[in-house]
C-alpha positions, 0 to 999 in steps of 0.5 A, spaced: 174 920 394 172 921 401 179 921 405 182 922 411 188 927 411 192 929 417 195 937 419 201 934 423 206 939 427 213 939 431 212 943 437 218 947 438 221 951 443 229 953 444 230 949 439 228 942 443 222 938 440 217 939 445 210 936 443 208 932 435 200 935 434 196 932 430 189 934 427 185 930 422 179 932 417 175 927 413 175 931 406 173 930 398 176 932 392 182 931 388 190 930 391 191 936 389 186 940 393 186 935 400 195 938 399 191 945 398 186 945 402 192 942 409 196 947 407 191 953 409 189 949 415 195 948 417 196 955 419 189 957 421 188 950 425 194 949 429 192 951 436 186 947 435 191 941 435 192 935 439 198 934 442 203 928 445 210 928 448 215 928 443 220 922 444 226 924 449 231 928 446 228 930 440 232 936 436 230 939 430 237 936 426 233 929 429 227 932 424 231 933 419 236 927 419 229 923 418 227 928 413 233 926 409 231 919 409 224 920 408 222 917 415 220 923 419 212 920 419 214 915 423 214 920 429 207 920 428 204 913 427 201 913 434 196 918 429 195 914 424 193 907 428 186 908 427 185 907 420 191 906 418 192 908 411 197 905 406 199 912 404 197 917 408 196 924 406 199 928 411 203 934 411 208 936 417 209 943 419 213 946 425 211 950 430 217 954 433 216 957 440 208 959 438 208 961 431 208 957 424 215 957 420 215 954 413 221 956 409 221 950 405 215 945 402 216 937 400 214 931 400 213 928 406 213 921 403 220 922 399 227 924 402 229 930 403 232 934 395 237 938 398 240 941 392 232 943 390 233 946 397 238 949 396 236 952 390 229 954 394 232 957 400 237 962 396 243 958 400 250 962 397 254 957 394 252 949 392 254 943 396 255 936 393 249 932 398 253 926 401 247 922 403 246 922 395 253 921 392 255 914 397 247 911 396 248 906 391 241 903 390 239 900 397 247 901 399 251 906 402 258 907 401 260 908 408 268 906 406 268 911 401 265 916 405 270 915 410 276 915 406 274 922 402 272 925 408 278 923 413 283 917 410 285 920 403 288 926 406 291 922 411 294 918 406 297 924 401 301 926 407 303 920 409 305 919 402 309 924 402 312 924 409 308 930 413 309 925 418 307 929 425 301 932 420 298 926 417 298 924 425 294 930 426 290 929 422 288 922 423 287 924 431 281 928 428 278 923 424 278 918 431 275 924 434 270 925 428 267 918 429 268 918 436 263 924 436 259 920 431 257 915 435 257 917 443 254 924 441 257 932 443 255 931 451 258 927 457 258 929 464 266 930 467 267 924 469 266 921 464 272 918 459 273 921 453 269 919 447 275 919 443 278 914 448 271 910 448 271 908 441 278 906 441 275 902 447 270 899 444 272 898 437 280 898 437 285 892 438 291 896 441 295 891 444 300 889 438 302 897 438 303 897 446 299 903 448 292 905 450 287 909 449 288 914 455 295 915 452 293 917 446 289 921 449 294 925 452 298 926 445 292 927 441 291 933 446 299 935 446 298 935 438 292 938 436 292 943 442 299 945 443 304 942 437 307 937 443 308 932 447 308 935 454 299 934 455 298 937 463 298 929 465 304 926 461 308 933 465 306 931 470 307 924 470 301 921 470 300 918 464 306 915 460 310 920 454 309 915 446 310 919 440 310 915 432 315 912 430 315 910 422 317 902 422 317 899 429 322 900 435 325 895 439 325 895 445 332 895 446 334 901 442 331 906 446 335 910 451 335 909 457 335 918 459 329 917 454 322 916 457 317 916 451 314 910 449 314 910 441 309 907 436 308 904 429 305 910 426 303 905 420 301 899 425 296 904 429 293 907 422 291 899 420 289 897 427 284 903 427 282 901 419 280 894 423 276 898 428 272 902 423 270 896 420 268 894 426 265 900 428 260 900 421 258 893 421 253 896 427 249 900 423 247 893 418 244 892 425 240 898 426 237 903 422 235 908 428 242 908 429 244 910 421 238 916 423 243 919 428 249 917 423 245 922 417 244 927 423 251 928 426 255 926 420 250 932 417 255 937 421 262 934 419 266 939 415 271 936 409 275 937 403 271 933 399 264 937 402 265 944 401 259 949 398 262 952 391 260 959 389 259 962 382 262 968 381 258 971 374 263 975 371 
C-alpha cells in the first residue's frame, strides 16, 4: 500500500536541541520495508531535511523523558497536519552537531524499554526502571516513590533515634523535590528553591518557623554539621534547631537564642505539602514530562545498578 513515511530529526548542537527536521517520501511496500528503506534514508537524506526551531529550552533529557512515555512524536505534529495519519510511520533520528548518532533502535510509538536498552547498549550493571515499577495501569504510584526513595530511610532513622541524621536527610528529600519542580538554574537574586517549595506547598505557621530559617539550617547541617549558617552568625536570620516533642515557650533559657521545633510536627506538615504538591501533576501531563526528565537524575537506595559477578 502507497503510504507517506517520515525521516524526523533532532538537531543537536552543545547539547541543546536546536531544530526538529522532517522529510517525507510517498512509498509502497510492506511495514517492514517502509521502516527498512526511512532507516537507510535517514543517513543518506538528512542534509536535505526540512527544518523548524525547536521549542525553547528543548534538552536532550527532554527527548528522552518523552521517549519514556512514548509521547516524543508530539514535537513534531506540525509534520504531520497535512495528512494526518492515525499511526504515522515515522522514524526519529538525532543529528548531533552535524553528524547522524544512532546508538540505539525502538519504536517510536511505544515507551522507551530501558531494561532492552540496557541490555543493547551493553551498560555495566542493570537497574530496576522506576517509571515502570510505580506504573500501575494508567496510575503512577507517586507516593510509593517518594516513600522508597526519601521517606523510608528518614523513617528508619527516625525509628531508631538518629535524630540529627533523619533531619538531614529529610532536608535533602525537600531540596529533592524543590529541584523537581523549579528546575537547576536560578539567577542570584532569586530565593532558593528550597525555600520556594516550602512557600508554596508548606503550611509552617503551627511549627513556628519559616522557609528562609530552615534554610539556614539546612546549610549548617548539610554543608558543616552546625548551627552556625554565614546568616544566623551574623544575626540575620533566627538560630532553630529540632526538637523531639514540642518545646514551650517558657522552657527555653533565656542565655539561649535557638528557636526549637517539633522535628515530628515539621515531617507531617511537609507530608501534607507533598501531597499537595502532586495533586498538581493530575492537572498537567507536561508537567509530569519534566517529572520523568529530572526524577531521571535523582539517586536512591532503592535505584541502584546491580552488577553480576560470574564467578
Amino acid at each position: 500500500m502507497i503510504e507517506v513515511v517520515y525521516n524526523l530529526y533532532l538537531i543537536i548542537n552543545k547539547k541543546a536541541v536546536t531544530n526538529l527536521g522532517y522529510i517525507l517520501y510517498e512509498i509502497d511496500g510492506t511495514e517492514e520495508e517502509k521502516f527498512d528503506f526511512l532507516k537507510e534514508a535517514a543517513s543518506r537524506d538528512y542534509k536535505k531535511s526540512k527544518l523548524t526551531k525547536a521549542p525553547a529550552g528543548l534538552t536532550i533529557e527532554k527527548c528522552n523523558a518523552m521517549a519514556r512515555l512514548g509521547t516524543q512524536l508530539k514535537l513534531f505534529k506540525h509534520v504531520f497536519e497535512k495528512h494526518r495519519p492515525e499511526h504515522p510511520l515515522a522514524i526519529i533520528t538525532c543529528v548531533v552537531d552535524g553528524e547522524i548518532k544512532i546508538n540505539y533502535e525502538t519504536s517510536s510509538h511505544t515507551p522507551l524499554d530501558m531494561d532492552d536498552v540496557q541490555e543493547k547498549t551493553g551498560a555495566a550493571g542493570k537497574m530496576e526502571d522506576w517509571l515502570v515499577k510505580y506504573t500501575v495501569g494508567n496510575t503512577f504510584d507517586f507516593t510509593g516513590l517518594i516513600n522508597d526513595d526519601f521517606l523510608l530511610a528518614y523513617k528508619l532513622l527516625f525509628k531508631h533515634k538518629h535524630y540529627a541524621s533523619a533531619t538531614k536527610l529529610f532536608m535533602s528529600c525537600i531540596d529533592s523535590l524543590a529541584h523537581v519542580e523549579f528546575g537547576y538554574e536560578k539567577s542570584r537574586d532569586e530565593r532558593p528553591v528550597f525555600s520556594r517549595w516550602l512557600d508554596t506547598y508548606v503550611d509552617l505557621t503551627p511549627i513556628g518557623i519559616t522557609s528562609d530559617e530552615l534554610w539556614e539550617l539546612r546549610n549548617g547541617l548539610l554543608h558543616m554539621s552546625n548551627l552556625h549558617s554565614s546568616k544566623v552568625e551574623r544575626k540575620i536570620t533566627r538560630r532553630i534547631s529540632i526538637s523531639i516533642g514540642h518545646v514551650p515557650s517558657g522552657l527555653q533559657s533565656e542565655e539561649d537564642d535557638t528557636q526549637y521545633f517539633d522535628l515530628h510536627s515539621f515531617y507531617l506538615a511537609v507530608c501534607q505539602g507533598i501531597s499537595k504538591w502532586l495533586k498538581t501533576y493530575a492537572e498537567s501531563f507536561e508537567k509530569f514530562e519534566v517529572f520523568v526528565e529530572r526524577w531521571d537524575k535523582t539517586v536512591s537506595d532503592s535505584r541502584l545498578a546491580l552488577h553480576y559477578i560470574d564467578k
